[in-house]
N, C-alpha and C positions, 0 to 999 in steps of 0.2 A: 727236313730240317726247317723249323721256320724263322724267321728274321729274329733276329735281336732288335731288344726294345727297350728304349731312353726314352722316360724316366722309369724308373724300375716303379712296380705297385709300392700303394704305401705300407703294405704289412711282408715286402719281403722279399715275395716272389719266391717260385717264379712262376711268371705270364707266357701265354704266346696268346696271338693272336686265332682266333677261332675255337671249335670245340676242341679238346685234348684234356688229358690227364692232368694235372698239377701236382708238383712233391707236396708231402707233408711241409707245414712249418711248424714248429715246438716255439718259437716265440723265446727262446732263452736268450739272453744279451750278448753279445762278443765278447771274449775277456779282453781285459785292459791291458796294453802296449806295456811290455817290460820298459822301464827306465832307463834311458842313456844319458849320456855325459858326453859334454865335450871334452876333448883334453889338449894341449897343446901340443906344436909338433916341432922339432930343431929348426924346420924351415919356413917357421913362423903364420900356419896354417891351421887353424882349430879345424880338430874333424869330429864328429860323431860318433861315438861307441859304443857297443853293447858287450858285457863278458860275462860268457854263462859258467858255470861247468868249474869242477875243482879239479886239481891237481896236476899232473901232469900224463902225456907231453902236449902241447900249447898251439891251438892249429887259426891262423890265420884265415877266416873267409872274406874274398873279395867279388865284389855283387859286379852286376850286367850295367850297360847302360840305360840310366832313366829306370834302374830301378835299384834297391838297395835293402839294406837288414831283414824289414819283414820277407823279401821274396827270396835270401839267402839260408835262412836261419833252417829249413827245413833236411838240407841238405845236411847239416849239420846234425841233425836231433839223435842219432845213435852213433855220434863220434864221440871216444873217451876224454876226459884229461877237462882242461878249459879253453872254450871256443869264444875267439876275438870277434867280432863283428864291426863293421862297419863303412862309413858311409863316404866315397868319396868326394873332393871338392865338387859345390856346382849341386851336390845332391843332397836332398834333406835339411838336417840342420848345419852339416857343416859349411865353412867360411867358400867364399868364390871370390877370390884373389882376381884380379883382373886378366885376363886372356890377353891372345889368344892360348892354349896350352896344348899340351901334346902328350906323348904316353911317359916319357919321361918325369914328366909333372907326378900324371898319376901313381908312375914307379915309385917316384919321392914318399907320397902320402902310404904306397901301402910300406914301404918298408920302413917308415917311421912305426906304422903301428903294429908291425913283428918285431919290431927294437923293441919298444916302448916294455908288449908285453914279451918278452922273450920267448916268440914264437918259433917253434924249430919244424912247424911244419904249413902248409899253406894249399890252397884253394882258389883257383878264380874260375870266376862264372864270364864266359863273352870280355867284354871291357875289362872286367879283371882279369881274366884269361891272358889278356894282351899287356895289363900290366905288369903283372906275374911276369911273364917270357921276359919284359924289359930287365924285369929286377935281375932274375935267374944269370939272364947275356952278360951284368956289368959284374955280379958276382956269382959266380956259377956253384959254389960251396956255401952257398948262404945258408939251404933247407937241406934239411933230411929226408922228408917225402913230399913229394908236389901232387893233384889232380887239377886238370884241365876240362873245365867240362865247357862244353860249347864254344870252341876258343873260334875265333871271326877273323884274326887277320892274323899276321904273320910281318912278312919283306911286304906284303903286297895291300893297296887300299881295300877296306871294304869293300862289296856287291856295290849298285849304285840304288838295292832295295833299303839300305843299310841307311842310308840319307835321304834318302826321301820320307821312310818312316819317321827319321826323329826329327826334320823339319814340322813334318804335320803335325806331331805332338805338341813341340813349342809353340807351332802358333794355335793351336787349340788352346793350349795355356795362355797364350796373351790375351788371348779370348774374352778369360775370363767366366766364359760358356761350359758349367761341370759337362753340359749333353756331350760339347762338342767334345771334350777331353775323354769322353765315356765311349764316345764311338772309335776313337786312338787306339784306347785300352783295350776294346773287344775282340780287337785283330789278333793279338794276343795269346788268344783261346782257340784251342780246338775246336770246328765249328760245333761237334756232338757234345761239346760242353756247355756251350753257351745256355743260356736258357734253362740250367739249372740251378739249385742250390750252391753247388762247390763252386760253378760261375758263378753268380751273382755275388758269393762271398768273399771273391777275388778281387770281381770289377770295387765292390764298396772300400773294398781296403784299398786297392790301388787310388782309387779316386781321391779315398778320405789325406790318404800321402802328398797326393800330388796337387791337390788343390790347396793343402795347407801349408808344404812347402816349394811347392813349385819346381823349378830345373833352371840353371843359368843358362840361359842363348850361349856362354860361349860353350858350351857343352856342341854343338853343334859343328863346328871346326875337327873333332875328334875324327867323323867318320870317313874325311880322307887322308888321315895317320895311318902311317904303320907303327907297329911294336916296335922292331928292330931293322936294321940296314941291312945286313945279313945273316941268314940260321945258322951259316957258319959254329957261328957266334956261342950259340948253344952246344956246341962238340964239348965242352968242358966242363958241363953239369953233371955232376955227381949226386943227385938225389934220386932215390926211388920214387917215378913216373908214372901217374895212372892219367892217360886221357883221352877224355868223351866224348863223343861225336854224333851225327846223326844224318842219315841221308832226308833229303827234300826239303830243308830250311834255308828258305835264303837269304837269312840274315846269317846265317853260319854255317856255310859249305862245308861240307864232310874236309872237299882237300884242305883245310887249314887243319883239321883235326888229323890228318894223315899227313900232310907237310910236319906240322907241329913233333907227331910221333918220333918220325922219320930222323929227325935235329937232334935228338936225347937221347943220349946212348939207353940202351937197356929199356927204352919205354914202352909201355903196354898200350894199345890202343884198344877201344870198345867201339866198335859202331853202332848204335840203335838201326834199324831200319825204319822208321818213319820219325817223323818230329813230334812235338808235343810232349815231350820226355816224361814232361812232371806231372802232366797228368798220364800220359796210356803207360808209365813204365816207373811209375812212383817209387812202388817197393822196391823193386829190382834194383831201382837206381842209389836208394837209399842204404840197400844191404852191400851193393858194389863200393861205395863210398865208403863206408863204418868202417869194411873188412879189409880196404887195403890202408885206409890209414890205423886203425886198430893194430895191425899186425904185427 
């Protein structure tokens, strides 16, 4: 495997250093970023939104920390009905209200915009994962079917992997430095991805996001939050539970995904056996998703 390399070539990439093979490039353009909207929210926070998809039933996706819609939406692409998207405070276009904040905040933001759209089913990736669980704890009959993919925390703080990576980000962002934001983002990847096409079309999107909207510092207060005080708490969720997990990520310990299960009555757990989900287990991951919210 050879190093990753900041600045990418200028037609593309991708590069390594010394003799090797290089992918084809076809030279065709990205297509252009569907259109969102802000909208407003009862608790006076404009957030970000994307809404694909007609008819019913109405599935709420809620994105990871320090990243949002574009790295959400995939998950999404063979679920029926219309799928909400969008961005929490502090991320993208939406408003950053002043800090510090906590999952409760974030609970606010996602379930204004399952009101909004009258979403009866829901999704969170990590961060949303954790918001999710808050919303679920204060209303436990809220959704009809929930998945959990990569959920991080619980009763219990984040790893201490979990704060350290999104410091280094933000101050790569203050930076100002796309390399140094580019070297953040790499970590990201499986190392057997890097350095290819599907990497490097990751890193440009991530980059082109994050340097054009940035991330609030107070985002950074989050990763010694918990979701909830007690899982208790979750005994009274009545929605059909699907949630995701994976061994050897330390940003998202399998036992939150197996605490998490363990809390919901009737809940299904999945464990991947290695990390890197969306890339080594794409499909799998995507037909698991479709078919139990499909069903």
């Amino acid at each position: 495997m050879r190093d990753f390399r900041w600045p990418p070539p200028p037609d593309g990439g991708p590069r390594t250093y010394g003799p090797g093979p290089s992918a084809p490039r076809n030279g065709r353009p990205a297509l252009p970023e569907p259109e969102t909207e802000l909208v407003a929210t009862p608790h006076g926070v404009r957030l970000e939104r994307l809404v694909t998809g007609v008819g019913e039933p109405v599935t709420v996706f809620a994105h990871g920390l320090a990243n949002g819609i574009a790295t959400t939406r995939p998950l999404g692409s063979a679920v029926r009905g219309r799928r909400i998207f969008f961005q929490f405070r502090g991320h993208g276009r939406s408003e950053a209200p002043p800090g510090p904040w906590t999952y409760a905040d974030l609970a606010r933001d996602l379930r204004a915009i399952a009101d909004l759209g009258g979403a009866s089913r829901a999704l969170g990736v990590s961060l949303g994962a954790g918001a999710l669980t808050r919303v679920v704890a204060e209303s436990p009959q809220r959704f009809e079917r929930l998945v959990f993919f990569l959920p991080a925390v619980l009763d219990q703080p984040r790893p201490p992997a979990a704060r350290t990576r999104l410091e280094n980000l933000l101050a790569a962002l203050a930076s100002g430095e796309a390399s140094a934001v580019a070297e953040e983002v790499s970590v990201e990847l499986p190392p057997a991805v890097r350095n290819t096409p599907a990497g490097w079309a990751y890193l440009r999107q991530r980059l082109d996001h994050l340097m054009r909207d940035g991330l609030a510092p107070a985002l950074a207060t989050l990763a010694e939050q918990v979701a909830i005080r007690d899982r208790a708490a979750l005994a009274g969720v009545t929605a059909r539970t699907l949630v995701i997990g994976c061994v050897g990520d330390d940003l998202h310990p399998v036992e939150a995904a197996e605490q998490l299960a363990a809390a919901i009555p009737g809940a299904v757990l999945h464990v991947y056996d290695r990390p890197g989900v969306l890339w080594t287990e794409r499909a799998d991951l995507r037909a698991r998703i479709s078919d139990f919210l499909n069903g």
